[in-house]
C-alpha positions in Angstrom: -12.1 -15.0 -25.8 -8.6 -16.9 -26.6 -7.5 -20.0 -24.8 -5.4 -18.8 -21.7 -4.1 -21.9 -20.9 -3.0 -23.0 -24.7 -1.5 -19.6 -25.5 0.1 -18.4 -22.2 4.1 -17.2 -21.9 5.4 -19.3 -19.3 7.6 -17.3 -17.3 10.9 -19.7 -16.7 13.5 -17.6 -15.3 15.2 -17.4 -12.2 13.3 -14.3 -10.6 10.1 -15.5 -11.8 9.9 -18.5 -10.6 11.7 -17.6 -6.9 8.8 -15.1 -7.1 6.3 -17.7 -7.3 8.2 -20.3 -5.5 10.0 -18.4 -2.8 13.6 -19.7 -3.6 16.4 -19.5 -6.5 17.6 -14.9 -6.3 17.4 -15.4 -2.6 15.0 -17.4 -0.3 12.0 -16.0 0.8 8.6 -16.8 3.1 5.7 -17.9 0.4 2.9 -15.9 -0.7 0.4 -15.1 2.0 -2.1 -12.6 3.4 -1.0 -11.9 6.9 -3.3 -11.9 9.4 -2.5 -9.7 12.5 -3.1 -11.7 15.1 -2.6 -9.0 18.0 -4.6 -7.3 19.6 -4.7 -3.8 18.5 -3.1 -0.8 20.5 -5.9 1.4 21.8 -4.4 5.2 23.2 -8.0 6.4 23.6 -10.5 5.4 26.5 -14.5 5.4 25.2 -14.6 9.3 26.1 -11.3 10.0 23.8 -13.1 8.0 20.7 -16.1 9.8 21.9 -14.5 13.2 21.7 -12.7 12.9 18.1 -16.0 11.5 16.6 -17.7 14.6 18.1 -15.1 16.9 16.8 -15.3 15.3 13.6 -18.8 15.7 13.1 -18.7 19.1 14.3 -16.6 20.2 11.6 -18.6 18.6 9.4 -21.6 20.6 10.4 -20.4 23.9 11.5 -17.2 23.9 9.1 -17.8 22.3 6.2 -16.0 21.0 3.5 -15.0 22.8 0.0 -16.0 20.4 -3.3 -14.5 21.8 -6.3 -16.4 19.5 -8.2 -19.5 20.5 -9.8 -20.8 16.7 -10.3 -20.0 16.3 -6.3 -21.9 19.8 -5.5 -25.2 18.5 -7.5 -25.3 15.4 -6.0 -24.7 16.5 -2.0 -27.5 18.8 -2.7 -29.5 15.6 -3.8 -28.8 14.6 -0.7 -30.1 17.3 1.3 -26.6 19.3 2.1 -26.2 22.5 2.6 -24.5 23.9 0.2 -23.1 27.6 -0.1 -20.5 28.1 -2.9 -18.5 25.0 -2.8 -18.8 24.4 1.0 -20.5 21.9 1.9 -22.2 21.1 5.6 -23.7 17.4 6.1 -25.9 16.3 9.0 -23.8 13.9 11.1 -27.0 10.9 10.6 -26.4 11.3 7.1 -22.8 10.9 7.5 -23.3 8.3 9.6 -25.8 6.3 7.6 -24.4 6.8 4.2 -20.5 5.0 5.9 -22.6 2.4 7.1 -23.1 0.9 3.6 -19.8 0.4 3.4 -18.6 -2.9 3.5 -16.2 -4.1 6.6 -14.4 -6.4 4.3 -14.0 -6.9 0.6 -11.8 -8.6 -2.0 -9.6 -6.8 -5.1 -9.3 -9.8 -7.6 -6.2 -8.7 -10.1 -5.7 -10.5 -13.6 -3.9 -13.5 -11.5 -6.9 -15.0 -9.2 -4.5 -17.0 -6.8 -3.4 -13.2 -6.1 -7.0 -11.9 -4.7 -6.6 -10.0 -1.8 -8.9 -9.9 1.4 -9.1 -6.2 2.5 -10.3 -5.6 5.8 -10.6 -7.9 9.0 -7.4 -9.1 10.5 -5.9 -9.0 7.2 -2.7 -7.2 6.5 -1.5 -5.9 3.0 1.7 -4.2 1.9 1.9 -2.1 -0.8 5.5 -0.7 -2.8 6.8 3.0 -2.5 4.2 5.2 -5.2 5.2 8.2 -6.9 8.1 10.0 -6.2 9.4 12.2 -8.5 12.9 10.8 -7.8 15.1 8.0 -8.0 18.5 6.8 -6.1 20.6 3.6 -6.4 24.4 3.4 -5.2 25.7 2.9 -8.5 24.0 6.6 -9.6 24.8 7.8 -5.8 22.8 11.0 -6.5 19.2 11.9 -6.9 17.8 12.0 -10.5 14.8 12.3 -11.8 12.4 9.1 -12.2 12.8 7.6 -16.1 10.5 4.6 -17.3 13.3 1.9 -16.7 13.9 3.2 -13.4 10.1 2.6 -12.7 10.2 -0.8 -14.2 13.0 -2.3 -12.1 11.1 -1.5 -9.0 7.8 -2.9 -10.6 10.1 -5.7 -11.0 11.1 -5.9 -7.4 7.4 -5.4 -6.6 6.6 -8.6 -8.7 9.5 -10.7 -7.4 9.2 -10.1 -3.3 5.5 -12.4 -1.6 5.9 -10.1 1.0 4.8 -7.1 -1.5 1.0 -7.6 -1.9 -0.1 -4.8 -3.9 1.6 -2.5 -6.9 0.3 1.1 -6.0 1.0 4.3 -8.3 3.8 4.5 -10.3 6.8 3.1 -7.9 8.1 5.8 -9.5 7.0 8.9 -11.4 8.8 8.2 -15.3 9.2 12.1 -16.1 10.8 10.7 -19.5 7.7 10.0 -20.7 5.3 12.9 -21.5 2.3 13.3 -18.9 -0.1 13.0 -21.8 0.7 9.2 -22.5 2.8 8.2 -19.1 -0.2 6.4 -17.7 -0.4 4.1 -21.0 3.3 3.2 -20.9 3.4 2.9 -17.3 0.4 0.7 -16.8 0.5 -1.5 -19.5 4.2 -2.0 -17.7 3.1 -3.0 -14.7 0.0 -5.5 -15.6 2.7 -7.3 -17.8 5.8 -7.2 -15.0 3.6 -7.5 -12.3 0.5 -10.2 -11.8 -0.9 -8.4 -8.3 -3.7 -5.9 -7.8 -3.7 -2.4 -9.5 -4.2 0.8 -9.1 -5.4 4.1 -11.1 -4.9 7.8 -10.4 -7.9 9.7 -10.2 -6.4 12.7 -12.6 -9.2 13.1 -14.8 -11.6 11.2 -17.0 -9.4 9.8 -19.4 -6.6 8.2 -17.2 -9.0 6.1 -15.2 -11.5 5.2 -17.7 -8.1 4.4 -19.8 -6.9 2.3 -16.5 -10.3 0.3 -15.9 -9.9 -0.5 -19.1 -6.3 -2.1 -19.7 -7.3 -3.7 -16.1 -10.6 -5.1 -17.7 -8.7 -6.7 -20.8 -5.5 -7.7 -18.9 -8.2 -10.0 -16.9 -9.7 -11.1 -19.8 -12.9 -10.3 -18.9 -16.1 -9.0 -20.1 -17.7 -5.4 -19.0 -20.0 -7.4 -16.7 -17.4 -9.9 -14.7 -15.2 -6.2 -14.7 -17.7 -4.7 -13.1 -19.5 -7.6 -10.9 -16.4 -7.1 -8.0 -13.4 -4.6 -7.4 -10.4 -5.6 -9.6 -8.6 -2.8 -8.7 -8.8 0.1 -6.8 -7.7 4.0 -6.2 -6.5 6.3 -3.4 -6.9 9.8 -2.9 -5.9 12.4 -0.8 -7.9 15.4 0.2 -6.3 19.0 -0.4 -5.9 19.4 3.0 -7.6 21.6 5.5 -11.2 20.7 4.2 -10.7 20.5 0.6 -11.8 18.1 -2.3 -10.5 19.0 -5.9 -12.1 18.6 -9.0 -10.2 15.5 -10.9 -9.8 13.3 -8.0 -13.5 13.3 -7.2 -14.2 13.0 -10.6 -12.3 9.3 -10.8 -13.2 7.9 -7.6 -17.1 8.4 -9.4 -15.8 7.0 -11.9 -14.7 3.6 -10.2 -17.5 3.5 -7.8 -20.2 3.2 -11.1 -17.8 0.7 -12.2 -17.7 -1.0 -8.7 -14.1 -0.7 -7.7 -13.2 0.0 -5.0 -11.8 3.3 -3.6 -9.2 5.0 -0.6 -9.7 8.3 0.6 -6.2 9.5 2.3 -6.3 13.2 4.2 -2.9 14.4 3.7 -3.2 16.1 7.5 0.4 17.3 8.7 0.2 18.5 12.3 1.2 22.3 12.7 1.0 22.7 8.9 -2.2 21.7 7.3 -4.1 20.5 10.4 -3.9 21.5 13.8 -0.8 21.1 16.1 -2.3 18.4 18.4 -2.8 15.3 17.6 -6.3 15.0 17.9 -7.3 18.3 16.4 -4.9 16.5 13.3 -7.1 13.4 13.6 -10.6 15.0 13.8 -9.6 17.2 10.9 -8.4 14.0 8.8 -11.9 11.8 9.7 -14.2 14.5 8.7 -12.0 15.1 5.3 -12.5 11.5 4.7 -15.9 10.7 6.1 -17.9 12.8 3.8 -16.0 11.6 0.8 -16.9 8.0 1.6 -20.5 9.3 2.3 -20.7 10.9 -1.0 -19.3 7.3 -2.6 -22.0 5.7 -1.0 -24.8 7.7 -1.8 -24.1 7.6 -5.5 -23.4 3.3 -5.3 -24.2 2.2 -2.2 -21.8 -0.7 -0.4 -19.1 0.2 -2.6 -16.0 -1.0 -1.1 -14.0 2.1 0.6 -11.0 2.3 2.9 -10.3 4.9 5.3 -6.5 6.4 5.3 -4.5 7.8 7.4 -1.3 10.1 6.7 -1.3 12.0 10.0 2.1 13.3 11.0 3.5 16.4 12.0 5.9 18.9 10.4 10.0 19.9 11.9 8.3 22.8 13.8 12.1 24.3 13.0 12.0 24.0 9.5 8.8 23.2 8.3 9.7 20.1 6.5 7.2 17.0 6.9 8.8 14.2 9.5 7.7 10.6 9.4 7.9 7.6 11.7 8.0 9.8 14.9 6.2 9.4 18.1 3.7 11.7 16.9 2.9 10.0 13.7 2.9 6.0 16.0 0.2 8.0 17.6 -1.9 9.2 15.3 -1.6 6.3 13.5 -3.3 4.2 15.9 -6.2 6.6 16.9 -7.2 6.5 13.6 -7.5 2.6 14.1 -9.4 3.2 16.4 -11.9 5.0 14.7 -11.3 2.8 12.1 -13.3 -0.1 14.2 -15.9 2.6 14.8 -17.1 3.8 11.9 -16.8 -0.5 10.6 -14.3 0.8 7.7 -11.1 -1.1 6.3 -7.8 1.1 7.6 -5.0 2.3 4.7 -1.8 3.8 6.6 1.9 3.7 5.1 5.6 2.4 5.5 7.6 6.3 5.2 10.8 7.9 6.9 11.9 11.3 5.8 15.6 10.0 5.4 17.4 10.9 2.4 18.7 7.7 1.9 19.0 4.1 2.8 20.6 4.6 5.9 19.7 3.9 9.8 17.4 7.0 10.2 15.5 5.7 6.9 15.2 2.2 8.8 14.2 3.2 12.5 11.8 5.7 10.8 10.2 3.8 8.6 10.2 0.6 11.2 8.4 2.9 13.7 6.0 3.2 10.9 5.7 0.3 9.8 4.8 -1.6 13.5 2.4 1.3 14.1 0.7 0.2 11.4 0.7 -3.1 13.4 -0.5 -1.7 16.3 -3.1 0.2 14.7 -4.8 -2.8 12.8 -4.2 -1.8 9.7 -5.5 -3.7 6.4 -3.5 -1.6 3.4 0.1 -0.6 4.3 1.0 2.1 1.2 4.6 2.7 0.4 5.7 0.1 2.8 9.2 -0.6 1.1 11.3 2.2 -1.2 10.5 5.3 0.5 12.9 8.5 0.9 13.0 11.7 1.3 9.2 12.1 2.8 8.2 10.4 -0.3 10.3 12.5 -3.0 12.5 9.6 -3.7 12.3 5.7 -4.8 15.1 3.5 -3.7 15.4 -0.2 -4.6 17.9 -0.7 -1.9 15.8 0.6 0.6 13.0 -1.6 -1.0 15.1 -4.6 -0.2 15.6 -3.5 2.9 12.1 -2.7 4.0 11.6 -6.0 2.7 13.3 -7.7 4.9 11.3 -5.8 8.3 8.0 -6.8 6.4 8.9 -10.7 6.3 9.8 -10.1 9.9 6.6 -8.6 10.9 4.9 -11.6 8.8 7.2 -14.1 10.7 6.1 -12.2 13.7 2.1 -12.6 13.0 2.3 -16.7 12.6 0.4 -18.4 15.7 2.7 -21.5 15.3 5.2 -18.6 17.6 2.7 -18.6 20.1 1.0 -21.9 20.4 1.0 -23.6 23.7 0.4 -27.4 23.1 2.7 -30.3 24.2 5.1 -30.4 21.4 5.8 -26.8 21.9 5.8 -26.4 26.2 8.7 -29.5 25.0 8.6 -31.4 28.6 10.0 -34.2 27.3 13.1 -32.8 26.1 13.1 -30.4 28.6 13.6 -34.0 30.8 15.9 -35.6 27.8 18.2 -32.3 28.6 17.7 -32.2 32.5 20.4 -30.2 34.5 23.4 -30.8 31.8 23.6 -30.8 28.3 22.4 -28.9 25.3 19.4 -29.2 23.3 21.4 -28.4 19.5 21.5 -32.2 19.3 18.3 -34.3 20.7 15.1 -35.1 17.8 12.8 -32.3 19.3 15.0 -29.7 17.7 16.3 -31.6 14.9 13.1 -32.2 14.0 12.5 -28.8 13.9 15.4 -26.9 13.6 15.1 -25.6 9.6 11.9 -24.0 10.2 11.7 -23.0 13.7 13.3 -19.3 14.0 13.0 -17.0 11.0 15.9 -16.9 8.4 16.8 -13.8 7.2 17.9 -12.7 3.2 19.4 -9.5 3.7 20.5 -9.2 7.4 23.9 -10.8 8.1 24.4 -12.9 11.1 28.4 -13.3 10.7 30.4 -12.2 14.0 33.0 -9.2 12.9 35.5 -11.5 11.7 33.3 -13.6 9.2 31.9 -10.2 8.1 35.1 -8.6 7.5 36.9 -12.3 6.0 33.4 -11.9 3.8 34.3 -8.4 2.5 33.0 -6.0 5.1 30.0 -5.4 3.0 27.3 -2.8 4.3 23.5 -3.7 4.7 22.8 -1.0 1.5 25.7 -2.5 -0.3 23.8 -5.9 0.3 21.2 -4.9 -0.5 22.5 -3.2 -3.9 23.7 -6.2 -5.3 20.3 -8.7 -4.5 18.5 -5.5 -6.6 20.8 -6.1 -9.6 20.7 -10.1 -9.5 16.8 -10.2 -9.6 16.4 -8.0 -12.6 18.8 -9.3 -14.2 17.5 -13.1 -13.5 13.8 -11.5 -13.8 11.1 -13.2 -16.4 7.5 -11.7 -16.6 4.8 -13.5 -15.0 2.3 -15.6 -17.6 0.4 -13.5 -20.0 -1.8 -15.2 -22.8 0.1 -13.5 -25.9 -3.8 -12.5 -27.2 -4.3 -9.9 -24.2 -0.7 -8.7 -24.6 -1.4 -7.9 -28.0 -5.0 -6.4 -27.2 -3.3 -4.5 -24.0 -0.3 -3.2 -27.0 -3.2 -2.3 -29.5 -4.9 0.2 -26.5 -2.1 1.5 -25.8 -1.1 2.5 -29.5 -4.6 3.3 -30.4 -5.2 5.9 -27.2 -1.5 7.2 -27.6 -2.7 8.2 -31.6 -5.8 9.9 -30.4 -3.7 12.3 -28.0 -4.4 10.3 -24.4 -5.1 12.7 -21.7 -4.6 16.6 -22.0 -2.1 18.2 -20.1 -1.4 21.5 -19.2 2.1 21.6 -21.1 
């Protein structure tokens, strides 16, 4: 193994180090995990959480659940499953005692240690927008399709912003690059633009042993510290109603031999792919990802898993998914709920179904976002970049989101809500009396640069200062901070040894054909 602290790359440039330091491209709150310090909201009474749990077990036993995954099929029969075809019916104990293995809480540990994350608890993670097929700035001011640079400035952004905890799939889907090698460009892009924890699609064997494996040597590490706790981690969503396909099985088996950890997501749209109500749509989602979990569990048992959410419901006019409605809130936090039941970590997601940065995008997404909140989440997916119900990346809209997510971090600090004597302030509550102001006495000039949270992107100008300043929109803001920190950006440190090793895979697995495609 090379010396990493002789042979790093210092990163010395202006968006690298306000990345690490929280200053310089604009000033931002430190890195942090957030820890929600609220109480959960709790829509169900004992007999509701009762009811979905019965539901979902119900479906589990009298339904079943379709595996198209032959590996999957052998080993549910293992168990004792019933098995007809691909269906698959478990025995709610089973169920039940295979998710009890599962730990509450875990860590993911990415090549950067002071970067491990805490998944699980009161902790509270945010992830970037993953895989749309599109992109849209304001200087393109049209949809196109996603390209490698494209994906890379957002990786960029993803770096840059402490509030962004997490890089999830491709921020970005680079259809420039062929499908066979896209996953060997694209990661070996984001473990060198990006120091935080990573992520693999489960589409087939090669991508994710290829992924585990430019994870393993971007850490420097041997098979056995790779494997000894999660470094990185995958989500995937069941074809929803009641379906599990073949490759995305496949990889989560894959990472559970290799102990990292995994997120199962139903994909359950209300009056579409699950039922119309909201708790039919819930039950349906639980049971989907309940026997995936138990399956994980059965083959390594206390492998770290997450249970997702992406509950919402469909424009009963149209057809077209919607996001960030009442609906959605609601589901949102029922699944916490049974979440804290079945003692599993909670994934939801930051999503609108706006087309572009604009003020549905924002009030969607922030009803989103604060259900997430409410619901005592631990992994936020997509939670800045999101359009179009997912079909298109934005970095504007990144920005923006940003800005709600230091809010909401702002929001979670105790210091807000503590109640000792420098805080209830009697004394210059006396100083003041009946007359006077408090801008000028020590108890708030002692404080006043760090009591109130301080906004990058919002501007707090009356109409005149904002029009004097140039009238400038929040997108247009927004715009310009996106092409200041990558033009200012520098890579995080990278001992020049693994780059080269990462470069070598990458060539070496692109010669030998990477992973078939169907084109």
């Amino acid at each position: 193994m090379t010396d990493n602290t002789a042979r790093r790359r210092r990163g010395g440039g202006r968006a690298g180090a306000a990345a690490r330091r929280g200053g310089d491209v604009i000033e931002q709150m430190p890195w942090r995990l957030p820890v929600n310090i609220d109480r959960p909201t709790e829509p169900l009474g004992p007999e509701g959480v009762e009811a979905i749990h019965e539901g979902a077990m119900r479906i589990l036993e009298e339904v079943g659940v379709a595996f198209l995954n032959t590996e999957a099929l052998g080993l549910l029969r293992e168990a004792g499953c019933k098995i007809d075809g691909d269906i698959v019916r478990f025995d709610r104990h089973w169920i039940m005692e295979m998710v009890g293995k599962a730990p509450s809480t875990f860590t993911i540990t990415p090549r950067n240690t002071e970067r491990e994350l805490t998944v699980g608890g009161n902790t509270m993670l945010f992830g970037n927008v993953s895989s749309p097929p599109n992109y849209w700035d304001m200087s393109i001011g049209k949809k196109v399709p996603g390209t490698r640079e494209m994906c890379a400035n957002l990786l960029k952004l993803t770096q840059y912003f402490n509030c962004i905890h997490f890089a999830g799939g491709y921020p970005v889907e680079p259809v420039d690059i062929h499908a066979s090698v896209r996953h060997l460009d694209v990661l070996y892009d984001k473990l060198t633009i990006t120091d935080k924890a990573m992520h693999a699609y489960s589409l087939g064997k090669e991508r994710v042993e290829d992924v585990m494996e430019m994870v393993r040597i971007a850490g420097g590490l041997t098979e056995e510290e790779f494997q000894a706790k999660p470094r990185m981690y995958t989500n995937i969503n069941s074809t929803s109603p009641l379906k599990h396909d073949h490759p995305m099985i496949d990889g989560c088996l894959r990472l559970a031999r290799r102990g990292q950890a995994i997120v199962v997501t139903p994909f359950t749209l209300a009056g579409a792919m699950a039922p119309v109500t909201m708790a039919g749509a819930v039950a349906q989602s639980l049971a989907e990802a309940l026997c995936a979990i138990a399956l994980f569990q059965y083959v390594k048992p206390g492998i770290p898993c997450v249970i997702g959410t992406f509950t919402s419901n469909v424009d009963m006019k149209s057809g077209a998914p919607a996001f960030g409605t009442p609906e959605y809130m609601r589901a949102t936090q029922m699944t916490g709920q049974m979440a804290r039941f079945y003692g599993l970590p909670m994934r939801s997601s930051g999503v609108c179904a706006a087309n572009v940065p604009d003020g549905q995008a924002m009030w969607e997404t922030s009803n989103s976002l604060w259900a997430s909140v409410q619901s005592g989440t631990n992994m936020v997916y997509h939670a800045a970049g999101w359009l179009e119900g997912g079909l298109i990346a934005s970095p504007e809209k990144f920005i923006m989101d940003c800005e709600v997510l230091q809010q909401i971090q702002r929001y979670m600090e105790p210091e807000i809500t503590a109640t000792g004597p420098d805080e209830i302030a009697l004394d210059a509550i006396k100083s003041v009396g009946n007359e006077g102001h408090f801008f000028g006495i020590k108890h708030t000039q002692d404080r006043y640069t760090s009591a109130f949270y301080q906004p990058f992107l919002s501007d707090w100008k009356n109409y005149e200062g904002w029009e004097v300043a140039g009238a400038i929109w929040t997108p247009e803001r927004a715009h310009h901070m996106f092409k200041e920190i990558v033009a200012n950006f520098e890579e995080p440190p990278m001992d020049i040894a693994i780059r080269d090793e990462l470069a070598d895979f990458v060539a070496r697995r692109k010669s030998e054909g990477g992973a078939p495609t169907d084109f």
